[in-house]
N, C-alpha and C positions, 0 to 999 in steps of 0.2 A: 504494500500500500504506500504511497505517496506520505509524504510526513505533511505537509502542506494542510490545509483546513479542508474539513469534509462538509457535508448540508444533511442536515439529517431533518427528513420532514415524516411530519405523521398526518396523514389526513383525516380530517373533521369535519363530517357531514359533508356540505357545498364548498368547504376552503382546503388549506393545505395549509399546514404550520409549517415553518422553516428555519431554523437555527444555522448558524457556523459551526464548527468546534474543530480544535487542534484533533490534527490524528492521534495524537496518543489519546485521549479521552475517550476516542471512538471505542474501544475495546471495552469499558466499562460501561455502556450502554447498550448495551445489547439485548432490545426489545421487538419482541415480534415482529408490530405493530408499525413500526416503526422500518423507514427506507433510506439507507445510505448510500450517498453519491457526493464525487466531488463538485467544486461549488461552478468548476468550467460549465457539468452540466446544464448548468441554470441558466450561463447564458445559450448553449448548443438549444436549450427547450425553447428562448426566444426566438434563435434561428430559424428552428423547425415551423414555427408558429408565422414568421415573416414567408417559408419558402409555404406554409400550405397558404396564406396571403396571396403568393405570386401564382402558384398554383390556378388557383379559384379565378383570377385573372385573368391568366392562360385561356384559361376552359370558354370562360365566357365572350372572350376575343374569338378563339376558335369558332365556338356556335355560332357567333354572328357571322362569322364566312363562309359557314355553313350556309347560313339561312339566305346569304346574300347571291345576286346573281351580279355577271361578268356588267359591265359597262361595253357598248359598241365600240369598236375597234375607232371610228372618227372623233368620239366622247374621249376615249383614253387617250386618243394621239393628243387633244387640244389640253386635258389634264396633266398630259408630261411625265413624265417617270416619277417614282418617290423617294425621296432623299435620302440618304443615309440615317437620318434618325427615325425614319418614316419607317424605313426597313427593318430597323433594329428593335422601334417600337413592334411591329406585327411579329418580329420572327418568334417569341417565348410563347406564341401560340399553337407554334409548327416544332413542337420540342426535333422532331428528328429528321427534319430537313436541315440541311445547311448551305449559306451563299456558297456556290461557286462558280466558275466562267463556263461560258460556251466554248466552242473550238474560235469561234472569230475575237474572243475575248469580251463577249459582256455577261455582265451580270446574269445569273440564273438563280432560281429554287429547284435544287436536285433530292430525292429521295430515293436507295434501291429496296424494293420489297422482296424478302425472302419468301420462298415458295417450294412446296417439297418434291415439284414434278412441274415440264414444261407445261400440261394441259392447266395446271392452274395458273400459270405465267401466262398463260394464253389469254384463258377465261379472266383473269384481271385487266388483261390490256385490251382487250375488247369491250368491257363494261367503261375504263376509262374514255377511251375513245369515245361510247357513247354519250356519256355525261359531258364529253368537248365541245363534242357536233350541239349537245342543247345548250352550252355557255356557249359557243360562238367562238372558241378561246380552245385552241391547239397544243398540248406538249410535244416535245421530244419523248418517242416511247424507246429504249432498245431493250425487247425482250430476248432471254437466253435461259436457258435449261435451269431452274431453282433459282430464279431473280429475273426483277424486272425494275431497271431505274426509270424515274420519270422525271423530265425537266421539264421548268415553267420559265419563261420569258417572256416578255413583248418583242416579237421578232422588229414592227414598225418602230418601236423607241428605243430599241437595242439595249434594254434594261428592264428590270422589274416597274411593275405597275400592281396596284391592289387586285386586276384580276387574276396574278399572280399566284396571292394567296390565299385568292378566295375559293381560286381551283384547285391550289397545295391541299387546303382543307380539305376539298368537296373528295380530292383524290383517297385523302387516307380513310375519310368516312366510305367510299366503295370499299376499300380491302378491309376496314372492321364488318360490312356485311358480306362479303363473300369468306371471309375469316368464321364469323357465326354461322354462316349456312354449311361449309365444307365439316364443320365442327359436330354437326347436326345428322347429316348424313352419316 
């Protein structure tokens, strides 16, 4: 054990009590009831508490790109690309995408979905495609035996646009339902 101060809390009803104590003390308290932990925890507990915060935030960005449909290719040209805070803002939505380039070098939203056999690499990139043709709004698919990566761009702004990520979204919600339906069968 650490010599350093422990937290010893007991909980009471709706609260939590909480003390310091030297580690040597710690050994003579030794009640059930009672939970020891050093005092780092306390702050790692408000951590967790700011990251299920960001969390909730995440979720709720995502849904609404969920819910959202693409903007016209002439609407997004005159809106312009979005800026690196703009990006940065949306990406904690997209936990498992990440920027990176095209081959001509601009900006994309890339993600590869694993898959245990080409016919489901298949059957996802077909359901993708579908859901393109109804936004209006194109990825890059290259499908291959147990993976399929998908990239998002504005080919006309040569960078990310919000239809981007509204179709990053739209894209990982089709693999959670071919995900539960293979799961099913």
């Amino acid at each position: 054990l650490d010599a350093g101060h422990w937290c010893i809390s007991k909980l009471e009803g709706s609260g939590t009590i909480s003390r310091s104590l030297p580690a040597s003390i710690l050994f003579s308290c030794l009640f059930s009831s009672f939970v020891f932990r050093p005092i780092g925890i306390i702050k790692m507990d408000a951590d967790a508490e700011e990251l299920r915060r960001r969390e909730a935030e995440a979720t709720a960005v995502r849904e609404s790109l969920v819910a959202d449909t693409c903007a016209a290719c002439k609407v997004a040209n005159k809106q312009g690309k979005l800026s690196e805070v703009e990006v940065q803002a949306l990406l904690p939505a997209l936990p498992q995408w990440k920027i990176d380039a095209t081959k001509e070098g601009y900006p994309c939203l890339a993600r590869e979905y694993p898959f245990r056999n080409f016919k489901g690499a298949l059957a996802f990139t077909c359901s993708v495609g579908e859901m393109a043709e109804l936004q209006g709004h194109h990825p890059d698919l290259l499908t291959q035996w147990g993976r399929v990566t998908v990239t998002w761009y504005t080919h006309t702004l040569r960078g990310l646009h919000r239809n981007d990520f509204i179709c990053a979204a739209k894209t990982d919600r089709v693999f959670a339902e071919l995900t539960e339906s293979a799961a099913k069968d």
